[in-house]
C-alpha positions in Angstrom: 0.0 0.0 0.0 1.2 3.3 -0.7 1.4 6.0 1.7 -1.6 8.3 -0.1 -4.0 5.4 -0.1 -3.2 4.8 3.5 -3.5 8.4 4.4 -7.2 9.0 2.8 -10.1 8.4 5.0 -12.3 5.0 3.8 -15.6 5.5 2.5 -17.8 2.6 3.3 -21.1 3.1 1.8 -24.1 1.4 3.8 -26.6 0.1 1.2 -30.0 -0.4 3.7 -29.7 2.6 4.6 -33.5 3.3 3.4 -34.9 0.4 4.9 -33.8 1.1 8.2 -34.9 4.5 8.1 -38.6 3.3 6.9 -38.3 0.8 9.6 -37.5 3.1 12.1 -40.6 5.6 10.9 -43.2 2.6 11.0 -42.0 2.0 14.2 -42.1 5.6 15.8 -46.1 5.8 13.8 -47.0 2.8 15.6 -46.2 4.0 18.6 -47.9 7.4 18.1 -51.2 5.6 17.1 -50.8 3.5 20.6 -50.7 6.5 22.7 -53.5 7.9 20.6 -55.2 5.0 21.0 -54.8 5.6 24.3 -55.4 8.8 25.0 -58.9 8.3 22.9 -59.6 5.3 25.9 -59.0 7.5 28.4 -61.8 10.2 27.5 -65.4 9.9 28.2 -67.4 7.4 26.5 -69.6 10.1 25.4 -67.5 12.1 23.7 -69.8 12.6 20.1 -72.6 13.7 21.8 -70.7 16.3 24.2 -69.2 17.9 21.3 -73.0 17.9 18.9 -74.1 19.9 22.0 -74.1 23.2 23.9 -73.2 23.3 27.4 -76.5 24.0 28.5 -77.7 20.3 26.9 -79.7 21.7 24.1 -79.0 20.3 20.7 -77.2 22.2 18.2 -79.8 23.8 15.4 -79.2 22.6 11.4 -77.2 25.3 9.9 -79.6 27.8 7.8 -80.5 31.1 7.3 -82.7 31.8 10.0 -79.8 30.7 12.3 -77.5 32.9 10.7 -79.5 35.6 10.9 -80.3 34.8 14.8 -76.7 34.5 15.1 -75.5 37.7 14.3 -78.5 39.4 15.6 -77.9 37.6 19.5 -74.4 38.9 19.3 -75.3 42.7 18.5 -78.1 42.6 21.1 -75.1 41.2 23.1 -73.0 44.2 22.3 -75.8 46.6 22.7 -75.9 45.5 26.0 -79.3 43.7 25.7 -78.0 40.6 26.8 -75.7 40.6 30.2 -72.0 39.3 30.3 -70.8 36.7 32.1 -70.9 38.6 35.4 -74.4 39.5 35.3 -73.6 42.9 34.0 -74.7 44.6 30.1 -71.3 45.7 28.0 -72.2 48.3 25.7 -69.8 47.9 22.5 -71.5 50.5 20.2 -68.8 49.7 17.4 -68.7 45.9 17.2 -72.9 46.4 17.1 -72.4 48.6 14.4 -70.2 45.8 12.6 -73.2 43.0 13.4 -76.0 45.0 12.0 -73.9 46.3 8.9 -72.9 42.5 8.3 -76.8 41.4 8.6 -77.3 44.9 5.9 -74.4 43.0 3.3 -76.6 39.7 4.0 -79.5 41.7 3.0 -78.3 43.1 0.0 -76.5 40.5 -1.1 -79.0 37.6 -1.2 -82.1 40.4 -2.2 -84.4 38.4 -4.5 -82.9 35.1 -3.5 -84.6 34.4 -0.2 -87.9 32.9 0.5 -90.5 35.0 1.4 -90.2 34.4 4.6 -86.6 34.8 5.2 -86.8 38.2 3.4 -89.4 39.0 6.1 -87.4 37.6 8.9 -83.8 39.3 7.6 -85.8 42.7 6.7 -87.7 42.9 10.3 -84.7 41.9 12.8 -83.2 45.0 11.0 -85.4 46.9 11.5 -85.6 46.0 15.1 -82.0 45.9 15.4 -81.4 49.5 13.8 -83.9 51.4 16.1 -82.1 49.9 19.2 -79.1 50.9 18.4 -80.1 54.2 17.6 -82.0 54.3 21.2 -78.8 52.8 22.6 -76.2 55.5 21.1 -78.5 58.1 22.5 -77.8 57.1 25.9 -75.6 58.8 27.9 -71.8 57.8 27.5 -71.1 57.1 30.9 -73.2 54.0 29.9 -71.0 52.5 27.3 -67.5 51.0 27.2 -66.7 52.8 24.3 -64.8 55.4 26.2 -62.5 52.2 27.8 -61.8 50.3 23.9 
């Protein structure tokens, strides 16, 4: 042997190489779906219908338009301070009503002449409703808002 082949580092090349990296990832799935598997024994049984439901028990409605329309009108009655907070007290947020009753306005114009006649009815009314409250609300005195706190 000469001294330059002694001197240069050996390159062995290792062939499996793949395979024992693809063995090695089956092996670290199949333990991931064990402690999934676990993890999903350890929850409640009941776990579907906990999640189709509210806290309060009551079933979820099928999405539609009436219950989009509810929606957005519950939260800017919520805003107007209509409905209380969590501590029993009204929160006036004048601006995010705004943004609920000019999102049910795009709604309205947007679907005009697509709507049964009773959805037309139900969007045009619970904007009407909506609009004079918020009016009556932004005429109270500030002091009664949270506007001044945003």
């Amino acid at each position: 042997m000469s001294e330059e082949e002694t001197s240069r580092p050996k390159i062995i090349v290792d062939d499996d190489w793949k395979s024992r990296a693809q063995a090695e990832k089956e092996q670290l799935q199949q333990e991931a779906e064990t402690k999934q598997d676990e993890a999903l024994d350890e929850q409640p049984q009941d776990v579907t219908s906990s999640a189709a439901e509210p806290d309060d028990g009551g079933p979820i409605p099928p999405a539609s338009f009436s219950v989009l329309v509810t929606t957005l009108a519950t939260q800017a009655l919520a805003t107007m301070g209509q409905i209380p907070g969590a501590d029993g007290k009204p929160i006036v947020q004048l601006e995010h009503a705004k943004h609920f009753v000019d999102t049910l306005g795009v709604l309205e114009e947007k679907t005009k002449g697509n709507l049964e006649p009773d959805e037309a009815a139900m969007l045009t009314t619970v904007l009407h409703e909506l609009r004079l409250m918020f009016v009556a609300v932004g005429k109270q005195p500030a002091a009664a808002t949270d506007e001044s706190s945003e």
